[in-house]
N, C-alpha and C positions, 0 to 999 in steps of 0.2 A: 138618322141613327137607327139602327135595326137593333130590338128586342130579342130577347131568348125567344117570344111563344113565335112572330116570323118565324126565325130557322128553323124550326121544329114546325109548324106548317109546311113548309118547301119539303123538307125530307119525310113530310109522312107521303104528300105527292109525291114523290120520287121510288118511297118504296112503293105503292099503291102500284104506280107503274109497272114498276119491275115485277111485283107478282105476278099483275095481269099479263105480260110479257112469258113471264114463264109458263103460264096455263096455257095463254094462245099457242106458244110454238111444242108446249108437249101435243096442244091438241090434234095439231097439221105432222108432230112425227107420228103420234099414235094412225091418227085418221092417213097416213099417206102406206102405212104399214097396213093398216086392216082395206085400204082400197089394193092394196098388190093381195092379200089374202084372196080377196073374194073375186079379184080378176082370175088368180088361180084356181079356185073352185069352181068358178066359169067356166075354163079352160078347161080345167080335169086332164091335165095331163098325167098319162100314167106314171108311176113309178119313179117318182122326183124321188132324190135322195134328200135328207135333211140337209145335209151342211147345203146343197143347193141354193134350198129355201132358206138356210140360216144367213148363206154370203146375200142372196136379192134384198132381205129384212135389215140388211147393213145398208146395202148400197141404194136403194129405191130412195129412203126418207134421207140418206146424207144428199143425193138430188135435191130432194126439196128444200133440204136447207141452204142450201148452194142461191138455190133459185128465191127463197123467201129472205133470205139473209140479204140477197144483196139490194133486193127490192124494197124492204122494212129495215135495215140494218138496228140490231138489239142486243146489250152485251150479254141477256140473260138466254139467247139463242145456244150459248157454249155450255152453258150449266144444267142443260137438261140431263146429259147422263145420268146426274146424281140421282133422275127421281127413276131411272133404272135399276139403279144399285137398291135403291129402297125396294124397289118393287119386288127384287131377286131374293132378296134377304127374307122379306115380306112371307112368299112364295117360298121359301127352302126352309123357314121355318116352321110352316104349314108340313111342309113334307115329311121334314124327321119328327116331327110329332104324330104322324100316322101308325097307328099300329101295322105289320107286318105278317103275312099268314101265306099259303100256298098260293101258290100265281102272283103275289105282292112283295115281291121281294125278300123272300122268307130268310130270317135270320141275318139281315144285310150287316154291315155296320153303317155308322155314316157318312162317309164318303162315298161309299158306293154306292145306298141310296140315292146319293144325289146326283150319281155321275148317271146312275141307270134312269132315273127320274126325267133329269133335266137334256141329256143326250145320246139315252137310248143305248149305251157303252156300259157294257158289250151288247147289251139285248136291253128291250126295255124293261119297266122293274116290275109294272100294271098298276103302281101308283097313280091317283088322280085321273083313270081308267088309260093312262098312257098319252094323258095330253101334257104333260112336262114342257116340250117345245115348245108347244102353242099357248101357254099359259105361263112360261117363266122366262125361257131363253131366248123366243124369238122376238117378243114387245122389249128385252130389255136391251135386246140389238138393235132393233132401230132408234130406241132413247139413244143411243148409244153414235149411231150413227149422224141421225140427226146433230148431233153436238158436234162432232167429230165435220160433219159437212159446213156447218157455223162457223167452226174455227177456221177452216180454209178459207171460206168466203172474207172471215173478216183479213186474212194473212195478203190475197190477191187485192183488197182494196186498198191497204194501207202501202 
């Protein structure tokens, strides 16, 4: 006969797991995102447009996930986005709390702050010296991606 404090052992192992599962696999989306970064900065190719480097920060880490998901299969592989969303919120909270002055977006509202901040639309705003993509949009694409590549893999196994 199995006791309350058993179940409640099994499932703190289980969540234990799953944490560790979800830090491993944000670590291989963040690290496969900052390893396409610094191959680009290797490279130095000229005059890359953003959304370029915004669709590669998509598509490089849902790769990985393709490829780690099917080799480690983990349900917490598809829940990473979330710690994107956090990150995004995180970061654009950060932003409209900036003061505003010439060359920084002078007089923005909020939306526009965030759209000149985070995608440079129309022009960048010089917030956060105009690292926005690199700092909000581009890591929350590959969270993003990453999950999005886990959901496939786990659709093609099943």
């Amino acid at each position: 006969m199995e006791t309350i404090f058993e179940g409640d052992e099994r499932s703190e192992t289980n969540l234990t797991r799953q944490a560790l599962a979800f830090f491993v696999h944000s670590l291989l989306a963040l690290g496969a995102w900052l390893a396409m970064m610094l191959a680009g900065y290797a490279i130095d190719p000229a005059n890359v447009p953003q959304w370029a480097i915004f669709l590669l920060s998509f598509a490089v880490p849902m790769m990985v996930a393709l490829i780690a998901v099917r080799l480690y299969p983990s349900e917490m592989a598809s829940a990473i986005w979330l710690l994107g969303l956090i990150w995004m919120l995180l970061v654009s909270l950060w932003v409209l709390d900036m003061p505003t002055g010439p060359n920084q977006c002078f007089q923005c509202v909020a939306t526009e702050k965030l759209a000149r901040t985070f995608f440079s639309w129309p022009r960048p705003s010089g917030l956060i010296d105009n690292d926005g993509p690199f700092l909000g949009t581009w890591p929350t694409a590959a969270l993003a991606g990453y999950s999005m590549g886990a959901r496939f893999a786990f659709r093609k196994r099943s």
